[in-house]
KOLTOR-22766 format. One record per residue (C-alpha): residue number from 1; x negated, y negated, z negated. Coordinates in pm, whole numbers. Layout:
<pos:NUM, px:X, py:Y, pz:Z>
...
REM end
This chain:
<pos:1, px:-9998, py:-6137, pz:-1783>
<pos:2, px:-10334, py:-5979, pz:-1600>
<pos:3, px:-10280, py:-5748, pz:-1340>
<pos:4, px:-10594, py:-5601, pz:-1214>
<pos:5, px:-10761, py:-5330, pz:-1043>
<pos:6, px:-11074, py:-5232, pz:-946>
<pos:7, px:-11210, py:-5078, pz:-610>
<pos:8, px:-10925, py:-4845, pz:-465>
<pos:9, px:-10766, py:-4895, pz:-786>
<pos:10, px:-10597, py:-4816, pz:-1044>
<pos:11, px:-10438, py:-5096, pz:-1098>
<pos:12, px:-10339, py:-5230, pz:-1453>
<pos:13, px:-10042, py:-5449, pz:-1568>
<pos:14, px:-10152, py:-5641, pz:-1906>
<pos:15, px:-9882, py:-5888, pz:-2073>
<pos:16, px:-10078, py:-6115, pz:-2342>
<pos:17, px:-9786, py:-6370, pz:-2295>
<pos:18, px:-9430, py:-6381, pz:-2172>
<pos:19, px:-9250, py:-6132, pz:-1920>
<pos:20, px:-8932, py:-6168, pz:-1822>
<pos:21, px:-8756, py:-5951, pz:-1641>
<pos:22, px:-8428, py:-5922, pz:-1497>
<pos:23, px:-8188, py:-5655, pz:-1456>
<pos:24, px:-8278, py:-5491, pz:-1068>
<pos:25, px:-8660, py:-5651, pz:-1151>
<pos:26, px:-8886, py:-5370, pz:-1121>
<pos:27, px:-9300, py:-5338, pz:-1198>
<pos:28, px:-9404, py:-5020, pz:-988>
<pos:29, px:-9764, py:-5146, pz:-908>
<pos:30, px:-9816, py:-4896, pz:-668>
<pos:31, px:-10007, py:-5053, pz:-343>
<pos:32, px:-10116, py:-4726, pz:-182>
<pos:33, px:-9807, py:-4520, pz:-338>
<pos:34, px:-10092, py:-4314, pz:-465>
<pos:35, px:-10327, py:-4488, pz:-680>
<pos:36, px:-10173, py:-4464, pz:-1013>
<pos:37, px:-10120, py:-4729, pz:-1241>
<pos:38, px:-10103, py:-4878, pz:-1624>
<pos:39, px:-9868, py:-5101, pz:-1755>
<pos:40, px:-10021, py:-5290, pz:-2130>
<pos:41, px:-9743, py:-5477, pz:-2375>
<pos:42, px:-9984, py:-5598, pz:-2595>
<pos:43, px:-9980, py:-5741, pz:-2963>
<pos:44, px:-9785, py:-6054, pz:-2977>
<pos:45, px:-9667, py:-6034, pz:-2638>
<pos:46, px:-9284, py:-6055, pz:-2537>
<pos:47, px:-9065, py:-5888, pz:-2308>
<pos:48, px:-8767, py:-5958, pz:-2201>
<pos:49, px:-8554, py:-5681, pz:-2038>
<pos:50, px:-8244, py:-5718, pz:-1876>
<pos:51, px:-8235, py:-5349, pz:-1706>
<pos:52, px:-7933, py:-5173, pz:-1853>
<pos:53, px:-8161, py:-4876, pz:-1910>
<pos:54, px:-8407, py:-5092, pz:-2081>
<pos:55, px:-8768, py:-4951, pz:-2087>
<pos:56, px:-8861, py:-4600, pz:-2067>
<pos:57, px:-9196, py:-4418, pz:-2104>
<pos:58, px:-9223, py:-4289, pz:-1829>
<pos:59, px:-8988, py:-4175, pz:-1515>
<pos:60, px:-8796, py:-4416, pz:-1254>
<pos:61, px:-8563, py:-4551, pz:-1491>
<pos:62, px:-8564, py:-4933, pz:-1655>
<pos:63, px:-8743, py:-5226, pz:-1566>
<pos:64, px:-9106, py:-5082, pz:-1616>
<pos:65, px:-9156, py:-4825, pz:-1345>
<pos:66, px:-9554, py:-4743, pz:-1317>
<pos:67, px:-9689, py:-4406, pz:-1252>
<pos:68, px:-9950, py:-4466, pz:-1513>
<pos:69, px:-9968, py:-4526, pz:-1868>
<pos:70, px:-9723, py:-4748, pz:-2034>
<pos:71, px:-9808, py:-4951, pz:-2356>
<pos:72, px:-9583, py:-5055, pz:-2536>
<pos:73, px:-9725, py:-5210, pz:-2899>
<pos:74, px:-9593, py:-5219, pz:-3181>
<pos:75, px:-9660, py:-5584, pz:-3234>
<pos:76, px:-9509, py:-5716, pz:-2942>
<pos:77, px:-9175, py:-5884, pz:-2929>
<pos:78, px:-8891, py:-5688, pz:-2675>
<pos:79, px:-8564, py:-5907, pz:-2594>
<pos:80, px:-8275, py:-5746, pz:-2466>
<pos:81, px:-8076, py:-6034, pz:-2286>
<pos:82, px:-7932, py:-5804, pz:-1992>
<pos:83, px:-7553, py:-5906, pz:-1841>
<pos:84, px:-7443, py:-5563, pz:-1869>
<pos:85, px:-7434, py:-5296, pz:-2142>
<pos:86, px:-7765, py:-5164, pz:-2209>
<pos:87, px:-7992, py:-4890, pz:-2358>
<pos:88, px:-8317, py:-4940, pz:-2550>
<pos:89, px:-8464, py:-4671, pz:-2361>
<pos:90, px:-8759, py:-4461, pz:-2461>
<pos:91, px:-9025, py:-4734, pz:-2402>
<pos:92, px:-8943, py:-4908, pz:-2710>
<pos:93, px:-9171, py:-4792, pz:-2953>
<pos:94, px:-9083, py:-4670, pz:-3340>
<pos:95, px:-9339, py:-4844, pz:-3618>
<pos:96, px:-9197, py:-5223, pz:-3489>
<pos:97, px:-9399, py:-5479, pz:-3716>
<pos:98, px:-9277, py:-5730, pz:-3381>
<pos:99, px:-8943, py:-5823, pz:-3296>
<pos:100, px:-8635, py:-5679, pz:-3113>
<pos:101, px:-8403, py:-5936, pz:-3012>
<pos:102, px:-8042, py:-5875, pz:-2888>
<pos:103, px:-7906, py:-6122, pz:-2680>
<pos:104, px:-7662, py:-5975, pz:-2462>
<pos:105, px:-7351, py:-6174, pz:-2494>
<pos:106, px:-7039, py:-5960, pz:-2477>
<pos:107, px:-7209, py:-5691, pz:-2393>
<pos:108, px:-7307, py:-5383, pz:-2607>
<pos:109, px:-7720, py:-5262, pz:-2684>
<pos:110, px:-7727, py:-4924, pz:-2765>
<pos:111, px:-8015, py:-4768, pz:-2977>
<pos:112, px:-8176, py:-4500, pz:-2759>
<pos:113, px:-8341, py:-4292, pz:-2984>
<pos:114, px:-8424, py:-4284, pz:-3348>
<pos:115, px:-8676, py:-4595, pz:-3420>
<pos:116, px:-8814, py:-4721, pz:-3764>
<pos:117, px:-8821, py:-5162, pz:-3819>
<pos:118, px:-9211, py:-5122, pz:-4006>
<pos:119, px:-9266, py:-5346, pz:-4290>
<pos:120, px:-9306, py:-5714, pz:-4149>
<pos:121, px:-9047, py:-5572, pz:-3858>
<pos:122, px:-8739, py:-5719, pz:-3775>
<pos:123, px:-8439, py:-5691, pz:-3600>
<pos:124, px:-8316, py:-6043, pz:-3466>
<pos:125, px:-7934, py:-5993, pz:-3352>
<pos:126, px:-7812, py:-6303, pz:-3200>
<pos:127, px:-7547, py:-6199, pz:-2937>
<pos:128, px:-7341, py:-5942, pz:-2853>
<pos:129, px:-7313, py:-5590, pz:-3023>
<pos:130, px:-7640, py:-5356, pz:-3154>
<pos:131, px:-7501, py:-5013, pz:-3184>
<pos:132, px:-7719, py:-4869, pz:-3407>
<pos:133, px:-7572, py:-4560, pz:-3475>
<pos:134, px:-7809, py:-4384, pz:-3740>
<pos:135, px:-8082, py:-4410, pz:-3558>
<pos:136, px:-8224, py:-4758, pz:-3727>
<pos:137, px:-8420, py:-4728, pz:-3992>
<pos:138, px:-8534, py:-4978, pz:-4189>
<pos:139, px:-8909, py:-4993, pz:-4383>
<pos:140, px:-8959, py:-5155, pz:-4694>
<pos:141, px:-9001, py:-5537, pz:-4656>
<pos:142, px:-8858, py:-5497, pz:-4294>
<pos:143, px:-8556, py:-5710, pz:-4223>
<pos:144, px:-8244, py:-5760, pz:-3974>
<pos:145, px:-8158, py:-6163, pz:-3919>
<pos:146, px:-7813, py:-6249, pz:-3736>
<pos:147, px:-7783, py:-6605, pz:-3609>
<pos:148, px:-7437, py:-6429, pz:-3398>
<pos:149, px:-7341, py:-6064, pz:-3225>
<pos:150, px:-7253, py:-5829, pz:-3490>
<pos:151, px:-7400, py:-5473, pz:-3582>
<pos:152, px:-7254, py:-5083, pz:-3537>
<pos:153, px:-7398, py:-4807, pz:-3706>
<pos:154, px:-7577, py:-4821, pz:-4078>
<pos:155, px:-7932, py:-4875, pz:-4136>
<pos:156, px:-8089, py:-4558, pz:-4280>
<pos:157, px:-8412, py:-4489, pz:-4450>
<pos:158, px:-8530, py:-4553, pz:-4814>
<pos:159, px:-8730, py:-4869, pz:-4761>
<pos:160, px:-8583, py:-5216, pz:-4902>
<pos:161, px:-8487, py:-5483, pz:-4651>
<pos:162, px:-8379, py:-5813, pz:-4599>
<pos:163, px:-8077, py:-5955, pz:-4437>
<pos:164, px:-8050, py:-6314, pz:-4308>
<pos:165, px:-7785, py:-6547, pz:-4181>
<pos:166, px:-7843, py:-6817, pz:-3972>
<pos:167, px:-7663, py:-7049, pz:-3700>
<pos:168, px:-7271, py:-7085, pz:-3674>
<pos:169, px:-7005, py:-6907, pz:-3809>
<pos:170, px:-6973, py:-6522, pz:-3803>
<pos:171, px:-6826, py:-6219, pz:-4022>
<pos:172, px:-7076, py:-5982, pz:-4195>
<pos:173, px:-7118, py:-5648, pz:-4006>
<pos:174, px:-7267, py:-5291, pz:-4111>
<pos:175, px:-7575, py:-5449, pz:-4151>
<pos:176, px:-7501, py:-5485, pz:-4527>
<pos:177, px:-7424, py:-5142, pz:-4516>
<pos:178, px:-7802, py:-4954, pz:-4613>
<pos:179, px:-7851, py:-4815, pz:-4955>
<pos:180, px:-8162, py:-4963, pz:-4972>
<pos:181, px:-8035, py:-5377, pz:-4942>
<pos:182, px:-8264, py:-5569, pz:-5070>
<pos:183, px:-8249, py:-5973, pz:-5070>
<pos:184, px:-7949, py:-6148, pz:-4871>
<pos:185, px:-8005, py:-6513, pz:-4741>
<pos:186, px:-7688, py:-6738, pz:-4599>
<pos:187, px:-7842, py:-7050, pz:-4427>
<pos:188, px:-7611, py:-7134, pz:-4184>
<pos:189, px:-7571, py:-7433, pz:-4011>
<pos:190, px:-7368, py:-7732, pz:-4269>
<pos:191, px:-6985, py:-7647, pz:-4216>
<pos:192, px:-7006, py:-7284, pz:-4072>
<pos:193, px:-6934, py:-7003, pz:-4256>
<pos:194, px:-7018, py:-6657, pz:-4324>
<pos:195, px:-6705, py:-6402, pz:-4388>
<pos:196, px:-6753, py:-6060, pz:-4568>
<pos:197, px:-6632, py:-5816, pz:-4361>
<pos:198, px:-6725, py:-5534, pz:-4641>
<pos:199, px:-6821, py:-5515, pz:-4995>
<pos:200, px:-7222, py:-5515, pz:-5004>
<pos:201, px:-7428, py:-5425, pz:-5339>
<pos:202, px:-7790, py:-5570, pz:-5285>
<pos:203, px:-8070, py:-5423, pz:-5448>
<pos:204, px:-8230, py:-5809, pz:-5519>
<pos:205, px:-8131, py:-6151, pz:-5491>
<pos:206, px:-7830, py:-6335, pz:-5332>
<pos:207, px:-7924, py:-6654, pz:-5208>
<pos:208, px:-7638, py:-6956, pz:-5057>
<pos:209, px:-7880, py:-7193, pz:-4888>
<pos:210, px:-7655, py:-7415, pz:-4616>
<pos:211, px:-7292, py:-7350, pz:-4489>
<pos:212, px:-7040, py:-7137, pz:-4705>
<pos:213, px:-7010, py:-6786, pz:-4793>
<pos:214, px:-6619, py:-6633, pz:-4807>
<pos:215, px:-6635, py:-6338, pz:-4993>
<pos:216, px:-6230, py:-6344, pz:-4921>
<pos:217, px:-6117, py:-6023, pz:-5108>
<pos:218, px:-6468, py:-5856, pz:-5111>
<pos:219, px:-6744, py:-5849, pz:-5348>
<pos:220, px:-7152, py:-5844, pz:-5325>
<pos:221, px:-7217, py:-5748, pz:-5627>
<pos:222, px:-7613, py:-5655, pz:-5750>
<pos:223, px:-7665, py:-5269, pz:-5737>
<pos:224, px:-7795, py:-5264, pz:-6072>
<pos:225, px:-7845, py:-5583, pz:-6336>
<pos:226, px:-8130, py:-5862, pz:-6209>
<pos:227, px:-8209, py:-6052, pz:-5973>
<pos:228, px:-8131, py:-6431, pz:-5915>
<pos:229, px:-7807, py:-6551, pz:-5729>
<pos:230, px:-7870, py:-6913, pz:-5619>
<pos:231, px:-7596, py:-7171, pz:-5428>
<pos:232, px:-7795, py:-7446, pz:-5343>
<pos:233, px:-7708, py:-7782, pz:-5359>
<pos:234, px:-7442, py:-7874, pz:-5038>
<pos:235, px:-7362, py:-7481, pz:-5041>
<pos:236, px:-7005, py:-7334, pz:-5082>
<pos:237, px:-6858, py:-7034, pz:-5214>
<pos:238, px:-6489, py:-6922, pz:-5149>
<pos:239, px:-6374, py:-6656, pz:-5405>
<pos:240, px:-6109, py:-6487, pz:-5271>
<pos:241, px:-6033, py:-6189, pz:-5502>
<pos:242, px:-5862, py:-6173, pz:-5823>
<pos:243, px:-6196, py:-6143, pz:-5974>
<pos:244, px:-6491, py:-6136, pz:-5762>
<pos:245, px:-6737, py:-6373, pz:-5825>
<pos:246, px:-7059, py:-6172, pz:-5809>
<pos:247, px:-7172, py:-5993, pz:-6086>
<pos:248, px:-7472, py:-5815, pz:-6224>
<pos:249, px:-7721, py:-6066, pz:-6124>
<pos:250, px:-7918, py:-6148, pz:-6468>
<pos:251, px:-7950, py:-6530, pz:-6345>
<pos:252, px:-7717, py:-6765, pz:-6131>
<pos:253, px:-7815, py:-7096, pz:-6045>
<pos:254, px:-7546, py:-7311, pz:-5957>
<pos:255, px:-7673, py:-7630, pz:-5757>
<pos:256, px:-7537, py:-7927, pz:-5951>
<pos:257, px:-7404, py:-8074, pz:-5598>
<pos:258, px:-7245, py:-7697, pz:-5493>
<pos:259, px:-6915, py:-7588, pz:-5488>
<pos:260, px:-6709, py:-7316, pz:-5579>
<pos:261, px:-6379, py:-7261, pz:-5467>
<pos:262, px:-6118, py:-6982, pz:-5628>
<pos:263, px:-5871, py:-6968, pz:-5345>
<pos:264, px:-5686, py:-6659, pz:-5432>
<pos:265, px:-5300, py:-6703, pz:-5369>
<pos:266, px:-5263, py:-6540, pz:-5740>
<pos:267, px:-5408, py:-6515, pz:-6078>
<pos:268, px:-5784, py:-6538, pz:-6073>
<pos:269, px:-6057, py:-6524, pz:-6323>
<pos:270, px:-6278, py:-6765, pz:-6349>
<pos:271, px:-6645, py:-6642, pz:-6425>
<pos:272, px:-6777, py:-6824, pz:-6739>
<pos:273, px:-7043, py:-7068, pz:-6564>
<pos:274, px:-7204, py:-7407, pz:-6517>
<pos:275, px:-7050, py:-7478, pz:-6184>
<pos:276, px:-7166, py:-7799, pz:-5982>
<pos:277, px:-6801, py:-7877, pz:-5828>
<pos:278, px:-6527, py:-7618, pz:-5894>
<pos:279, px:-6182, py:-7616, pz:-5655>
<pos:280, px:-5891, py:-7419, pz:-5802>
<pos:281, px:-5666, py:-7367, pz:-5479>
<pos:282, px:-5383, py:-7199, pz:-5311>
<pos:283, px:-5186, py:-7088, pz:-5610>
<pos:284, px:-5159, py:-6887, pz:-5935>
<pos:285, px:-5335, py:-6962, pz:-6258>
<pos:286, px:-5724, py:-6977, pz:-6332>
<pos:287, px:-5818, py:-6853, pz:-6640>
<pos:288, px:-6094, py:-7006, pz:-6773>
<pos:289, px:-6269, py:-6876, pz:-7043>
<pos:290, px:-6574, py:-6969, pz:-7310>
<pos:291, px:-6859, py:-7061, pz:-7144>
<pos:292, px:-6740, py:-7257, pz:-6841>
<pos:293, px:-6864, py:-7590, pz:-6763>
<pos:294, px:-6794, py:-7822, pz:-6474>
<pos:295, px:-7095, py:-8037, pz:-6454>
<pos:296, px:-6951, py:-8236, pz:-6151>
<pos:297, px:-6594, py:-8212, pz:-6012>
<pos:298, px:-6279, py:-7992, pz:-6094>
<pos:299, px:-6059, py:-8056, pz:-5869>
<pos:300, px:-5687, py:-7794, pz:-5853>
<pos:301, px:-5464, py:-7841, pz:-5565>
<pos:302, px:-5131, py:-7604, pz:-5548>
<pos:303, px:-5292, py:-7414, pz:-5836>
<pos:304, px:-5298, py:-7467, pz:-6185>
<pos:305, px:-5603, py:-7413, pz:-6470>
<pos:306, px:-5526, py:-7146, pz:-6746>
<pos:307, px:-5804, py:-7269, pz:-7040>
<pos:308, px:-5815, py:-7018, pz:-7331>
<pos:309, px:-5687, py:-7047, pz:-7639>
<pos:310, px:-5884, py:-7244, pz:-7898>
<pos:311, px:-6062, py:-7388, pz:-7582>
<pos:312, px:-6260, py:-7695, pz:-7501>
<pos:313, px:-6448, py:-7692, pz:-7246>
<pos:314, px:-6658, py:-7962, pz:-7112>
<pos:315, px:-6593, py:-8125, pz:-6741>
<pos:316, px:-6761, py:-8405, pz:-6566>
<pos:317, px:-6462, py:-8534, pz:-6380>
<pos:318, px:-6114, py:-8479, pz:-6298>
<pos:319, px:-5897, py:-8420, pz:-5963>
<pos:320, px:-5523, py:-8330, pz:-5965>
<pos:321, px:-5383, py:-8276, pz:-5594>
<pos:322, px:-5685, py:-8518, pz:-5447>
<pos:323, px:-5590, py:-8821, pz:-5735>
<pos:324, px:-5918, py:-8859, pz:-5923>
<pos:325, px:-5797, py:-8878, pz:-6309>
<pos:326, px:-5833, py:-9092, pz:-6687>
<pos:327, px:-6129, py:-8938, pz:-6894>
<pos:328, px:-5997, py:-8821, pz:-7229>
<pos:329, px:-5885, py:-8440, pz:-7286>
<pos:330, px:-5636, py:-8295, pz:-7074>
<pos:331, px:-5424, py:-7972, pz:-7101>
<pos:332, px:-5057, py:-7847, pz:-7070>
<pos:333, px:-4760, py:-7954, pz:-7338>
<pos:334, px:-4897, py:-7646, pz:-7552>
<pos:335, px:-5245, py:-7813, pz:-7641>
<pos:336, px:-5366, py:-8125, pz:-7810>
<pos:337, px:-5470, py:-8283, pz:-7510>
<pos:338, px:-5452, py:-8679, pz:-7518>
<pos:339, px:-5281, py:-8642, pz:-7155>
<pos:340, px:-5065, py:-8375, pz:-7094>
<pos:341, px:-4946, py:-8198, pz:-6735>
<pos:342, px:-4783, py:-7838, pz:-6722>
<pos:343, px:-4766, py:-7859, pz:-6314>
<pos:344, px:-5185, py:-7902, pz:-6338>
<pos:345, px:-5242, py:-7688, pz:-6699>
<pos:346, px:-5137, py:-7381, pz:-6900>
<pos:347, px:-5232, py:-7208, pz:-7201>
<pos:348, px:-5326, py:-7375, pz:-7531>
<pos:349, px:-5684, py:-7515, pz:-7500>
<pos:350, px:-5811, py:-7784, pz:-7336>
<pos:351, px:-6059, py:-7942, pz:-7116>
<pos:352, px:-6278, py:-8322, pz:-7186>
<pos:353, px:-6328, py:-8518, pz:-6929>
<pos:354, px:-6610, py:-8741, pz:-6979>
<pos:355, px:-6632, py:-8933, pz:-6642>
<pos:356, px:-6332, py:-9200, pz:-6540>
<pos:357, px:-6264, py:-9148, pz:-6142>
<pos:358, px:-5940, py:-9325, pz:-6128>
<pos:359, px:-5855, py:-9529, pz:-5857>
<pos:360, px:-5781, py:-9909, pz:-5822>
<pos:361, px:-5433, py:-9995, pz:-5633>
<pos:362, px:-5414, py:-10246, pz:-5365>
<pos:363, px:-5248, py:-10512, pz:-5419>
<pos:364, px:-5112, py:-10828, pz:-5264>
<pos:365, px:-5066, py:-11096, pz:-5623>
<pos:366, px:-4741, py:-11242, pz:-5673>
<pos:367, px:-4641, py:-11688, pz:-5706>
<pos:368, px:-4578, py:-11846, pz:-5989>
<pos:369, px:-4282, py:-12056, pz:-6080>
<pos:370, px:-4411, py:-12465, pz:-6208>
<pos:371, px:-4373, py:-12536, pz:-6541>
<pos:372, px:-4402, py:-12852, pz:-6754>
<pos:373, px:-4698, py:-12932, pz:-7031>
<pos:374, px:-4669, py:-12806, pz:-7334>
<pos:375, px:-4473, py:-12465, pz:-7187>
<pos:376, px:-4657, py:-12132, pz:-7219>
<pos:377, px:-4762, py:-11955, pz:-6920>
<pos:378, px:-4450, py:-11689, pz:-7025>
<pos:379, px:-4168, py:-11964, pz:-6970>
<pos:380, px:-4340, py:-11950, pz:-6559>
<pos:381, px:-4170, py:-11663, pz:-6348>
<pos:382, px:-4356, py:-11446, pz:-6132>
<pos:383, px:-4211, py:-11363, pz:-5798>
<pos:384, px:-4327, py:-11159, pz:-5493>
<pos:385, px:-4625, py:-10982, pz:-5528>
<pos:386, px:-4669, py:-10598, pz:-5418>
<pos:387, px:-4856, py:-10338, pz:-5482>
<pos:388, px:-4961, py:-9947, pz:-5301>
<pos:389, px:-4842, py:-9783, pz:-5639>
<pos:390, px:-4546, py:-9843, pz:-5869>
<pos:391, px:-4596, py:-10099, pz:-6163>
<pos:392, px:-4565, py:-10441, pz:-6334>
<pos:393, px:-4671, py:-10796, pz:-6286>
<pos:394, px:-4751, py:-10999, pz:-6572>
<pos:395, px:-4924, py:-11273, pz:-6708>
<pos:396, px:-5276, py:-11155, pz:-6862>
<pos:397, px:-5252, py:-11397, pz:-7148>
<pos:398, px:-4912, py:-11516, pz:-7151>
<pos:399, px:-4939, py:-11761, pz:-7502>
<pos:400, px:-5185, py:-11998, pz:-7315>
<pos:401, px:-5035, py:-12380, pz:-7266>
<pos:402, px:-5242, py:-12485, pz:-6973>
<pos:403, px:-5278, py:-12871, pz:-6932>
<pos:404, px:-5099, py:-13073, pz:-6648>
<pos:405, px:-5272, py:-12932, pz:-6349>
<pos:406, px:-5157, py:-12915, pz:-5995>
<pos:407, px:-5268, py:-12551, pz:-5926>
<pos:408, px:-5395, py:-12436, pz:-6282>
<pos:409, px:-5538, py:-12085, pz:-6154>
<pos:410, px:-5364, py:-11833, pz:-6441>
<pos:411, px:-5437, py:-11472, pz:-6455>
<pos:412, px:-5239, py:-11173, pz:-6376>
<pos:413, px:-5261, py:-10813, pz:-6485>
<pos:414, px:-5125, py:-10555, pz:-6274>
<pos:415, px:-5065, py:-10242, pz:-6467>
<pos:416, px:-4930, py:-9940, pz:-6319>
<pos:417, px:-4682, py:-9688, pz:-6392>
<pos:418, px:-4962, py:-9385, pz:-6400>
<pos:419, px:-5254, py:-9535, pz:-6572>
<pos:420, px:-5381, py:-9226, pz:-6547>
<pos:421, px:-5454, py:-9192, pz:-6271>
<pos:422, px:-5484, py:-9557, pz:-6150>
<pos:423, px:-5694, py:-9825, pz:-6320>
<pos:424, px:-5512, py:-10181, pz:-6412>
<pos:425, px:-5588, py:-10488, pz:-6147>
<pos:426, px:-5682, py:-10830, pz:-6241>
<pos:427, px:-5591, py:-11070, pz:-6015>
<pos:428, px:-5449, py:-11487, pz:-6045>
<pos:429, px:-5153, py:-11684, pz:-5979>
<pos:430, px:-5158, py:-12076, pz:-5896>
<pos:431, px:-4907, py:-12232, pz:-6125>
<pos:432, px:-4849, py:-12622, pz:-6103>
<pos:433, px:-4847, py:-12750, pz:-6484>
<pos:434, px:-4619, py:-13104, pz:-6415>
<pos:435, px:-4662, py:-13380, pz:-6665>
<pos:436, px:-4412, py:-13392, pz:-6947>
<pos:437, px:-4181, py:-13696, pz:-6963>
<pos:438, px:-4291, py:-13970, pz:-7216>
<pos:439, px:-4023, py:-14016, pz:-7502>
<pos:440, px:-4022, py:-14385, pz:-7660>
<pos:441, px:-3831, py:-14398, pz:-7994>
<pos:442, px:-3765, py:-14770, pz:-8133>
<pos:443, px:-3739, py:-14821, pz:-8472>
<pos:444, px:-3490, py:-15115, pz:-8549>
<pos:445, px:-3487, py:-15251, pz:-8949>
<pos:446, px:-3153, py:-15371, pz:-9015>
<pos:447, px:-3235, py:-15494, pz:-9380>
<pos:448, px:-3055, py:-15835, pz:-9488>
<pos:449, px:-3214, py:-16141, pz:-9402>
<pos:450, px:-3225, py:-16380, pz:-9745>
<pos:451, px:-3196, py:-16742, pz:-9652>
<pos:452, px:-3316, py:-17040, pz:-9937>
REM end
């Protein structure tokens, strides 16, 4: 900032940096209560206004206050972080290619007077409520980022904007809500999520870069078809409708390592996609039609998978109520499948699963009873042993006749009850191999002795 003045004034007020101002702070610049004054917001600069009748331009109100000229440029950067409701006031200038920030926690920022976001503009909500009204309008290329606070009122104006989420969890607000929505970006921070509050038709792209979007019963479908709708790899979408997966966009990239969850407590349809990792949850069916393909995970969990008749259709891996499963095909006791489960499948066709993701029990091996050379391995008993899932000890080669050996080391299979969806065990058994008893037979010739 560069206040100056020359020779009995008047005396300017120039911000090329960083003002902040609190709520009673006041710039009158007045020394001689006569000599009047100019106040300059210049290009880049910020302000930060805490008055609750923010800036006006001109009168005794807000936190500027000269008699003079007030600037206020469009380029500059205004912040309204007051801790109180407040007004935009008149100072804030229409055209914005800067920024205007709200950051009033719990408090309400109320659009003044009608103002237009310019192209490059944009409106940076991050707490507490913008009440818009329909005085906002937004330019083309102009856009409205929330990284918290939410958004009255509904952007007017024929431009195309953009709409960005950042930071922790919130629920979309009438931001959504202009007829001319353009591209929407989720990139939250990893684990939060952003909740449709509304149904929202964007004129562009939809694009799921970090955290998780819940559409719950909503949908944000494309205006018209085109457009790209991209979940990025780590990225989650809920689906929460009966059948709302978005629609209309003429491409949709799936990340191989994102994940889409239908968790409609009902029937749901299941768009025809390459998914990364698909969750069927809650309950109902999931139809799934020709088309789909799981190239990672499908995992179903209270729900159950409805696959088309004269269906298969191709999935990476397998996981029934958190249990990773057998490859092979898989399907309900209507269709051909090699393994067969009508709490997990309905309908006739059926799905291949091409990766293995079973799980190995734990096990503790069992003893071996001794047995004598020249007995099998199957005349030894084996005792004890235990094991995290149901299923059988037994000898892995039970023909073998070990030699006389104090601690012959014999293998052991474990194989349990569900092999699929646990893997057999390997394991060994110490089983003392005794000596056998030597048998002598004597052979005694009783033929007649002939004496001469």
């Amino acid at each position: 900032m560069n206040p100056s003045a020359g020779a009995g004034g008047p005396y300017d007020f120039t911000v090329n940096g960083t003002l902040v101002m609190a709520p009673a702070g006041l710039i009158t610049v007045t020394p001689t209560g006569t000599v009047p004054t100019a106040f300059h917001l210049n290009s880049g600069a910020a302000l930060y206004i805490g008055s609750t009748a923010g800036i006006t331009a001109s009168g005794s109100a807000g936190n500027i206050q000269v008699n003079g000229t007030r600037t206020f440029n469009t380029g500059a950067n205004y912040v309204y972080d007051g801790t109180a409701n407040q007004s935009t006031g008149t100072g804030l200038p229409t055209g914005l290619t800067g920024v205007l920030t709200i950051n009033n926690p719990g408090n309400t920022v109320t659009l003044s007077a009608a103002r237009t976001i310019a192209s490059g503009g944009t409106v940076n909500i991050v707490a507490g409520t913008f009440a818009a009204g329909t005085r906002l309008t937004m330019a083309t290329t102009s856009s409205i980022t929330r990284s918290g606070g939410t958004m009255t009122g509904t952007p007017q104006g024929t431009g195309v904007y953009n709409v960005t989420y950042t930071g922790n969890s919130m629920t979309t607000s009438t931001e959504l809500s202009g007829s001319d929505l353009d591209n929407v970006t989720v990139n939250l921070t990893a684990g939060q999520t952003l909740t449709m509050g509304a149904n929202a038709g964007p004129d562009g792209n939809l694009s799921v870069s970090s955290g998780t979007l819940d559409l719950l019963g909503f949908t944000i479908d494309r205006s018209a078809s085109g457009g790209i709708f991209t979940l990025a790899d780590g990225a989650t979408l809920l689906v929460g409708g009966a059948n709302n997966f978005p629609t209309a966009y003429s491409t949709v990239n799936l990340g191989a390592a994102s994940t889409v969850n239908y968790d409609y407590p009902g029937a749901q349809t299941v768009s025809a996609q390459t998914y990364g990792n698909l969750i069927f949850s809650d309950s109902g069916e999931k139809s799934m039609v020709a088309g789909t393909t799981v190239a990672g995970n499908l995992s179903i969990s209270g729900a159950s998978a409805n696959v088309a008749a004269d269906q298969n259709l191709s999935v990476a891996s397998l996981t029934l109520d958190g249990l990773g499963k057998v490859n092979g095909t898989w399907g309900s006791s209507s269709s051909s499948a090699a393994h067969q489960d009508d709490t997990y499948f309905a309908g006739t066709g059926i799905l291949t699963v091409s990766a293995d993701t079973r799980s190995t029990p734990t096990i503790l091996w069992p003893t071996a009873s001794a047995i004598i050379y020249g007995q099998t391995l199957a005349s030894s008993t084996l005792s004890g042993g235990s094991a995290s899932v149901s299923g059988a000890f037994a000898f892995t080669a039970p023909s073998t006749m070990p030699d006389a050996n104090p601690s012959y080391s014999a293998s052991v299979t474990f194989t349990p009850s569900d092999l699929s969806t646990y893997t057999t065990a390997i394991g060994s058994a110490s089983v003392t191999v005794s000596k056998a008893t030597p048998t002598a037979t004597l052979a005694v010739n009783n033929s007649p002795v002939v004496y001469d």
